[in-house]
C-alpha positions in Angstrom: -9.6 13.0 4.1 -11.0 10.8 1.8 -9.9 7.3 2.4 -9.7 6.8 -1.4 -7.8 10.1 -2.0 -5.7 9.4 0.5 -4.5 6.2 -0.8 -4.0 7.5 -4.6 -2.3 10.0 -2.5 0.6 7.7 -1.2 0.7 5.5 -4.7 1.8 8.8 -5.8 4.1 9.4 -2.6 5.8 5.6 -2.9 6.5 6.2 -6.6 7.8 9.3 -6.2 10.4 7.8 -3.5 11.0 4.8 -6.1 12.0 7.2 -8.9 14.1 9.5 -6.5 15.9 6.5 -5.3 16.7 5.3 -8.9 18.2 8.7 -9.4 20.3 8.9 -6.3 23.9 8.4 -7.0 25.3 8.3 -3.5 25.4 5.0 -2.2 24.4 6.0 1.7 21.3 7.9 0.9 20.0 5.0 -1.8 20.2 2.5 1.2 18.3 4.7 4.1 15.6 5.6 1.5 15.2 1.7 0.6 14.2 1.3 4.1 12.1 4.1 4.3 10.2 2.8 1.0 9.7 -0.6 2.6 8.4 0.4 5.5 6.2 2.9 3.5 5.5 -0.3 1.1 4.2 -2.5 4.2 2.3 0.2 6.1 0.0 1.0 2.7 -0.6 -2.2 2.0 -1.6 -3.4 5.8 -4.0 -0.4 5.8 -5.7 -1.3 3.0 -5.6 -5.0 3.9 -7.3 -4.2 7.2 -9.4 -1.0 6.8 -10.6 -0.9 3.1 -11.1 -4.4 1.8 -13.1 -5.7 4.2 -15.3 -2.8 3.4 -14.9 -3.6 -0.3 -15.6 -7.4 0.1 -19.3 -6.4 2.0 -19.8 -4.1 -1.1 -18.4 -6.2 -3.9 -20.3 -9.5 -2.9 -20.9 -10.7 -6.3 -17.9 -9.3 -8.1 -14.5 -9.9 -5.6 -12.0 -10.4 -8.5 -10.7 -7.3 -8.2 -10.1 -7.7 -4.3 -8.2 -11.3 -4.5 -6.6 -9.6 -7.8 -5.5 -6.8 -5.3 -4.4 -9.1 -2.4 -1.8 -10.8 -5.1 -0.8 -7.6 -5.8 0.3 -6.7 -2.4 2.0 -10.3 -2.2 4.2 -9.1 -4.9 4.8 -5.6 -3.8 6.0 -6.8 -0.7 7.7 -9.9 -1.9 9.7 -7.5 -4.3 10.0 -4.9 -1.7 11.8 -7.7 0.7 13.7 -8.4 -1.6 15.0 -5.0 -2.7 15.5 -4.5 1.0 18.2 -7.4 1.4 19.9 -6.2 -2.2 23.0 -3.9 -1.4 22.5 -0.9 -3.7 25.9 -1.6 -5.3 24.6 -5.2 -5.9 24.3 -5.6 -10.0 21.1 -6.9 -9.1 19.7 -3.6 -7.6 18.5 -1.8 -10.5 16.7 -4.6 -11.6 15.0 -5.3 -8.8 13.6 -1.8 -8.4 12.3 -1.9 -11.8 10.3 -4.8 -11.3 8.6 -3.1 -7.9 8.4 0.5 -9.8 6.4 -1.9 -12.1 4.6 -4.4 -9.6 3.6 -1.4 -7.5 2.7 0.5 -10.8 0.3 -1.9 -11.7 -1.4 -2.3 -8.4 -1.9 1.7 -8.3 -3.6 1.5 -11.8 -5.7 -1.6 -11.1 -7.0 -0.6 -7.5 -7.4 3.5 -9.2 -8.9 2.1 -12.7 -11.3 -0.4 -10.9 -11.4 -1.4 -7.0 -11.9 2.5 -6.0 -14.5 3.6 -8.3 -16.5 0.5 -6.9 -15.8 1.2 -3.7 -16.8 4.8 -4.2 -20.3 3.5 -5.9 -21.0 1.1 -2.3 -20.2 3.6 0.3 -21.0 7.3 1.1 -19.0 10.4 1.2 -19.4 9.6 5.0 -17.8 6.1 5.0 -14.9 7.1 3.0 -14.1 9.6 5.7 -14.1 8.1 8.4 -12.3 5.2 6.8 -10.0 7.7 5.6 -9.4 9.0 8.9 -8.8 5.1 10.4 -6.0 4.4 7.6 -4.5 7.7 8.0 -4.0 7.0 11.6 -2.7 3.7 11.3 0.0 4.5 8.5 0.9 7.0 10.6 1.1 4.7 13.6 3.3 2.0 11.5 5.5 4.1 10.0 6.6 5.3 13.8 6.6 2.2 15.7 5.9 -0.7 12.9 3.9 -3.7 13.4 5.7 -7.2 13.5 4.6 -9.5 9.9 1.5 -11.6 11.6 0.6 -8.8 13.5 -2.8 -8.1 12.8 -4.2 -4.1 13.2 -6.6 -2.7 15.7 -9.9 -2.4 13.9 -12.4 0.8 14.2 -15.0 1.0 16.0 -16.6 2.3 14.7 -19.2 -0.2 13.3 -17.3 -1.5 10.6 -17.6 -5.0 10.0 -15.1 -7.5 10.8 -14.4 -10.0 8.7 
């Protein structure tokens, strides 16, 4: 697949889960799919981190705005995700912190869809994005089984992507 369709793919999937989690009225279930979003949360954004920006920052040499714009991004998404994480869903604080990551991660959907992806589709071939698609499928398939420890960097392709 695609490696840009299949990451407007999961920004669909992850906001999906957030909206079915702010509908969920039993307790148990809220909590079990607030761990299954953050891991969800961390294993997009590593993918990306490691498989498509690289790529992106080769291609984008003389604009990279929108790659440190979407590296703050994923700062927030995960620093909101944490967060949400450690909240108890009967916390008064747990509605309001999902809203604010339905809305960080909104945002980062729209800016990576609206602007990093359409220049990463101009720089690389139909080729490139699907093999790269087929890298980040594997890994966020990998990390959502067995995880990878924060730190932990990602086995890289080789497939003759550049390394940073």
């Amino acid at each position: 697949m695609d490696a840009l369709d299949l990451l407007e793919q999961q920004h669909l999937e992850l906001s999906a889960l957030m909206a079915r989690i702010a509908a969920e009225p039993s307790p148990g279930l809220r909590t079990s799919m607030v761990a299954q979003l953050s891991r969800m949360i961390d294993a997009h954004v590593r993918i990306e981190e490691t498989y498509l920006y690289p790529v992106c920052a080769e291609r984008m040499a003389g604009d990279r705005k929108p790659l440190h714009d979407a590296y703050e991004k994923h700062g927030l998404a995960r620093f909101a995700a944490d967060n949400l994480l450690r909240t108890r869903v009967t916390d008064v604080r747990f509605e309001a912190r999902l809203r604010l990551l339905r809305d960080v991660f909104a945002h980062h959907a729209d800016e990576e869809e609206g602007i990093l992806f359409p220049k990463a589709k101009r720089g690389l071939t139909d080729e490139q994005l699907d093999v790269i698609g087929s890298d980040l499928e594997r890994a966020y398939e990998v990390l959502l089984r067995v995880g990878v420890p924060a730190g932990a960097s990602l086995a890289r392709s080789q497939r003759g992507w550049p390394r940073r």
